[in-house]
C-alpha positions in Angstrom: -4.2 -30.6 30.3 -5.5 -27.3 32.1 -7.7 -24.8 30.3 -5.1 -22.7 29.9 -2.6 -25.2 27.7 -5.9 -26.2 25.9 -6.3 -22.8 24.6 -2.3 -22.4 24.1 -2.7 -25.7 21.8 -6.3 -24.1 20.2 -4.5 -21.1 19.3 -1.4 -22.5 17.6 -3.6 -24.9 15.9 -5.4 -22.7 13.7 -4.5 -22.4 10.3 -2.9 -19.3 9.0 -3.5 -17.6 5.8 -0.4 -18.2 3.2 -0.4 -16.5 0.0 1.8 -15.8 -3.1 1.0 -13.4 -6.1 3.8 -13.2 -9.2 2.7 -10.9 -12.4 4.8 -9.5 -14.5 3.6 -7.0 -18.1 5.2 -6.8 -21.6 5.2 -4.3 -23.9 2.7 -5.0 -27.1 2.6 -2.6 -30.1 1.6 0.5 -28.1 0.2 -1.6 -25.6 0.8 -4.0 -22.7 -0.1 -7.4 -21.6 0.6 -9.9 -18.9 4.0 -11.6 -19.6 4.2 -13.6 -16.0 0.8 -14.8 -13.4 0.7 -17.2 -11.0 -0.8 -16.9 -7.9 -1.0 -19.4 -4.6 -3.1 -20.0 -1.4 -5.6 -17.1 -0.5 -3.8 -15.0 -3.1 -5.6 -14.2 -6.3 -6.2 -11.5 -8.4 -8.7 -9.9 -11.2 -7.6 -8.6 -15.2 -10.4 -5.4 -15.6 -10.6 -4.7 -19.4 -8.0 -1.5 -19.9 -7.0 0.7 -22.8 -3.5 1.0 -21.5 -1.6 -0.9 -19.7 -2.0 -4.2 -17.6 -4.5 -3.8 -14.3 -4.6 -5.9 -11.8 -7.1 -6.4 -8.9 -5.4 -8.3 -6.0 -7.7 -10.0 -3.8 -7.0 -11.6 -0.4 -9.7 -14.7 -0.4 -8.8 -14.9 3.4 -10.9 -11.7 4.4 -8.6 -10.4 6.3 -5.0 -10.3 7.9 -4.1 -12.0 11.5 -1.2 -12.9 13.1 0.5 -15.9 11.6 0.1 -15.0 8.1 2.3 -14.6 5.6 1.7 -13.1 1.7 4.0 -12.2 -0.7 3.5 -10.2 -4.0 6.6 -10.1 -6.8 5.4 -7.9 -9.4 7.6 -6.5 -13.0 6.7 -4.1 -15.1 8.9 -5.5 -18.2 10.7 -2.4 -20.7 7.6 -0.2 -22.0 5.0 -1.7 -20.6 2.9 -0.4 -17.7 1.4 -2.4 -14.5 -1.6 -1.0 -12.7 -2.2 -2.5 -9.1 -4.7 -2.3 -6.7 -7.2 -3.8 -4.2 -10.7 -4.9 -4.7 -11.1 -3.1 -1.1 -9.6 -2.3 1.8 -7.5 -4.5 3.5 -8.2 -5.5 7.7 -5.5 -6.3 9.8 -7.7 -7.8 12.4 -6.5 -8.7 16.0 -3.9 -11.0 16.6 -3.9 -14.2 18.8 -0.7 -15.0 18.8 2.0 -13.3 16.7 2.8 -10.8 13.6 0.9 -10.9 10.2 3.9 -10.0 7.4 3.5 -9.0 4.1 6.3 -8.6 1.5 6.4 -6.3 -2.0 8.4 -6.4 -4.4 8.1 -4.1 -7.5 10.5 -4.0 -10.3 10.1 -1.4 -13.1 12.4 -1.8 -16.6 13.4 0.9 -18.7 10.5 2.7 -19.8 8.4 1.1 -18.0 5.6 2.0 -15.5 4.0 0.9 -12.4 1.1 2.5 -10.4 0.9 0.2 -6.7 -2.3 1.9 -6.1 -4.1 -0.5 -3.0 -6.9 0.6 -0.9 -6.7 1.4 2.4 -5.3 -0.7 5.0 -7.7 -0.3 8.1 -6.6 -1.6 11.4 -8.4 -2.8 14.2 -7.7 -3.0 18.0 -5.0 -5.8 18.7 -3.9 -5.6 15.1 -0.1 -6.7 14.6 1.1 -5.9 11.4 4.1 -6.0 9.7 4.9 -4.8 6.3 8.0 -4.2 4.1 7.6 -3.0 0.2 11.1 -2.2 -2.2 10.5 -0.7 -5.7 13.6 -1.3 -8.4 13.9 1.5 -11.1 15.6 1.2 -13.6 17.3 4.8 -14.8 14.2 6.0 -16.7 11.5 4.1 -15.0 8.3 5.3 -13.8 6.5 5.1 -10.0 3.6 6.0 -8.2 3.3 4.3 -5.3 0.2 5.4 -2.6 0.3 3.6 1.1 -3.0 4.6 3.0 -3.6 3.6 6.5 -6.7 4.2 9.0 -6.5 3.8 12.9 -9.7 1.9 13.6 -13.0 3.0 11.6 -14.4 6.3 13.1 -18.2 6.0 12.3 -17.9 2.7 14.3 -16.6 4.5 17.3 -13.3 2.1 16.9 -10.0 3.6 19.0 -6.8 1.6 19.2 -5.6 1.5 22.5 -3.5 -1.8 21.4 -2.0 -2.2 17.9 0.8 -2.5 16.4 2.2 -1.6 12.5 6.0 -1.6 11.4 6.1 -0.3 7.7 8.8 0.3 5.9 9.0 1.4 2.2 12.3 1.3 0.0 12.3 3.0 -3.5 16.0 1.7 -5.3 17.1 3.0 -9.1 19.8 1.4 -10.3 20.8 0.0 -7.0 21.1 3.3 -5.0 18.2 4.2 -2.9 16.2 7.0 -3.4 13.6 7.0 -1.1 13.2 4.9 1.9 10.9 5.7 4.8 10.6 3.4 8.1 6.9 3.5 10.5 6.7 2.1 13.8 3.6 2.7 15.9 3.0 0.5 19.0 0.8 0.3 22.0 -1.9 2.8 22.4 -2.6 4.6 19.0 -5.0 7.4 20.1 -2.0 8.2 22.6 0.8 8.2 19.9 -1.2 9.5 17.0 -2.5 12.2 19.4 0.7 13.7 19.8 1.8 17.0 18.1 4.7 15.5 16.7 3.6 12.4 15.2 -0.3 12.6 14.4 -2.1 15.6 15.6 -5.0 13.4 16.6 -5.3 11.9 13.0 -6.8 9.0 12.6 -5.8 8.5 8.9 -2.5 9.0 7.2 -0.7 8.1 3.7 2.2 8.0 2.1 2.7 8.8 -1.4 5.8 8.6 -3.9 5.9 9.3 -7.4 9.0 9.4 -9.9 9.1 10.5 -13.5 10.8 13.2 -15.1 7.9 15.6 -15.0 7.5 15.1 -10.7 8.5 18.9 -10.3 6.0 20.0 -12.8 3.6 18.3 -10.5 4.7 18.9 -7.3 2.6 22.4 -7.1 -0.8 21.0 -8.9 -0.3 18.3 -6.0 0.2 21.1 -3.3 -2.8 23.0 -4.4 -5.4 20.0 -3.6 -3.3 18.8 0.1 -4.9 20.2 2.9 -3.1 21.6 5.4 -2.5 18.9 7.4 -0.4 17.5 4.4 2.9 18.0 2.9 4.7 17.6 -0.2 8.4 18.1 -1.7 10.9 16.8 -4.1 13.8 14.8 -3.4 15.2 15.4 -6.2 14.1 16.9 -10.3 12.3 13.9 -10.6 11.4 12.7 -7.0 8.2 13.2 -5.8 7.1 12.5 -1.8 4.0 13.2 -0.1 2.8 12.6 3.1 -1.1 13.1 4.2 -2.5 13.3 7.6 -6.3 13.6 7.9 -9.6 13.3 10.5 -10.4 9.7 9.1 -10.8 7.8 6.3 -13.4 9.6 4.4 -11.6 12.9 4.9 -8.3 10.8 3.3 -10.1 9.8 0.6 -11.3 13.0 -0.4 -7.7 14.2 -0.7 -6.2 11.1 -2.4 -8.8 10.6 -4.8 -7.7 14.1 -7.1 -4.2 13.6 -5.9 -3.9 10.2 -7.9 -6.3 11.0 -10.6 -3.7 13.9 -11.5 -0.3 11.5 -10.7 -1.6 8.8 -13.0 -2.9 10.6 -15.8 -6.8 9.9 -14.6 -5.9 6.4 -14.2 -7.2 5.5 -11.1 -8.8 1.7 -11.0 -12.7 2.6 -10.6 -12.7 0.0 -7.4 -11.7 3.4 -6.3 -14.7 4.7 -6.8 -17.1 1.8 -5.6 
C-alpha cells in the first residue's frame, strides 16, 4: 500500500458523528409540556426551568460538525402549546477531510401553537463543507420565529476563508403552500464572494430572520428602528415577517440580534444568549 492509499483508507475510516433529536410540546392548562423526546448518537438536549412554554437546549456531544456527518432534528409544537429551541453555543463546522457535513430540520407548528428555532451562531472555519436544509409547517394560525446566524471565520482570531463551502436553504410552508423559502450558496473563497457589493459588502457575519404571527406588521417598524444599515426588513405578506442582517463580525451581529429577538419573542430569549 503507498502513503497515499494509507491515508485514503485513514480518512474513510474515521468515524462520523450521527445524530437524531425528536421533541414534540403539548398544551397543559395555560401551559406547555413535553409531549414527544428521544434523542440518538451525539444528539442530546437540556429542559431549563420556564414559566411558559417548553425550552429546549440542543447540544451536539460531538464538538463540532465535519464532513461525513449527518444530524437530524424533528421537532412539533402540538395545538397551544409553545416550543423554545436553541443552542448551548455556537455551532463549528470545522474543515472537512473528505465530504459534506448535512443537517436536516424539521419544524411543525399546530394551530395555535408556537415555535421560536432560536440557535446560536453557526461559525465556519477554513475548509468547512456544510450543508443544511430547515422546512417549518404552519398550520393556518400558527406562530414562527425562526433566526439563522452565520459567521465567516472568527475575526479576533485573524480567521479568513479562502476555502469553504455552505449550501442553506430554509422553507417556511402553511397549510401546504409555501410562504417563504430562501436558498444560500457560497463556495470557494469567501473573503472574495462576501467582499463583493452585491453579495456581502465585506461582511463577515450575516443572518436570516423570519417571524409569522398576525401582529408581524405591527412589528415590522420597532424591528427597523434597531437594524443597522447594513440590514433590511419587509413583509411578505400582513402577517409575514423577513429580515435579513449583514454585519462587521460576530460581535457586531450580536449586538443587533440580541434586541431584535428579545422584541419578536416577547423577551423570551434563552439566557444561553446571554452567557
Amino acid at each position: 500500500m503507498t502513503v497515499q492509499q494509507h491515508i485514503s483508507a485513514d480518512v474513510q475510516a474515521q468515524p462520523r458523528a450521527v445524530g437524531d433529536l425528536q421533541l414534540s410540546s403539548k398544551a397543559r392548562g395555560p401551559l406547555s409540556a413535553i409531549d414527544r423526546f428521544r434523542t440518538q448518537g451525539c444528539m442530546k438536549a437540556l429542559f431549563p426551568r420556564r414559566a411558559e412554554g417548553v425550552e429546549a437546549i440542543v447540544i451536539n456531544t460531538s464538538g463540532g460538525l465535519t464532513g461525513g456527518d449527518r444530524l437530524s432534528l424533528n421537532c412539533a409544537a402540538g395545538e397551544g402549546s409553545r416550543l423554545v429551541l436553541t443552542t448551548q453555543a455556537a455551532e463549528r463546522a470545522y474543515r472537512s477531510a473528505q465530504g459534506w457535513a448535512n443537517v436536516t430540520t424539521q419544524l411543525r407548528v399546530a394551530a395555535g401553537g408556537r415555535i421560536d428555532w432560536l440557535p446560536q451562531e453557526l461559525i465556519l472555519f477554513e475548509g468547512a463543507r456544510l450543508s443544511r436544509r430547515l422546512r417549518a409547517d404552519l398550520d393556518a394560525d400558527a406562530r414562527l420565529l425562526l433566526v439563522e446566524p452565520v459567521i465567516f471565520g472568527r475575526a479576533a482570531m485573524g480567521e479568513r476563508l479562502h476555502d469553504a463551502c455552505l449550501r442553506d436553504r430554509i422553507e417556511v410552508w402553511r397549510d401546504g403552500v409555501p410562504i417563504y423559502c430562501d436558498s444560500i450558496r457560497l463556495e470557494g473563497d469567501l473573503v472574495d464572494v462576501m467582499g463583493r457589493a452585491a453579495v456581502g459588502g465585506g461582511a463577515g457575519a450575516m443572518a436570516s430572520l423570519v417571524y409569522v404571527g398576525a401582529d408581524a406588521e405591527a412589528q415590522r417598524d420597532a424591528l427597523r428602528r434597531v437594524l443597522p444599515r447594513t440590514a433590511g426588513a419587509s413583509l411578505l405578506s400582513d402577517d409575514v415577517l423577513v429580515a435579513r442582517v449583514l454585519a462587521e463580525d460576530g460581535f457586531a451581529l450580536r449586538q443587533v440580534l440580541l434586541p431584535a429577538l428579545d422584541r419578536l419573542s416577547g423577551d423570551g430569549l434563552p439566557i444561553s444568549w446571554r452567557l
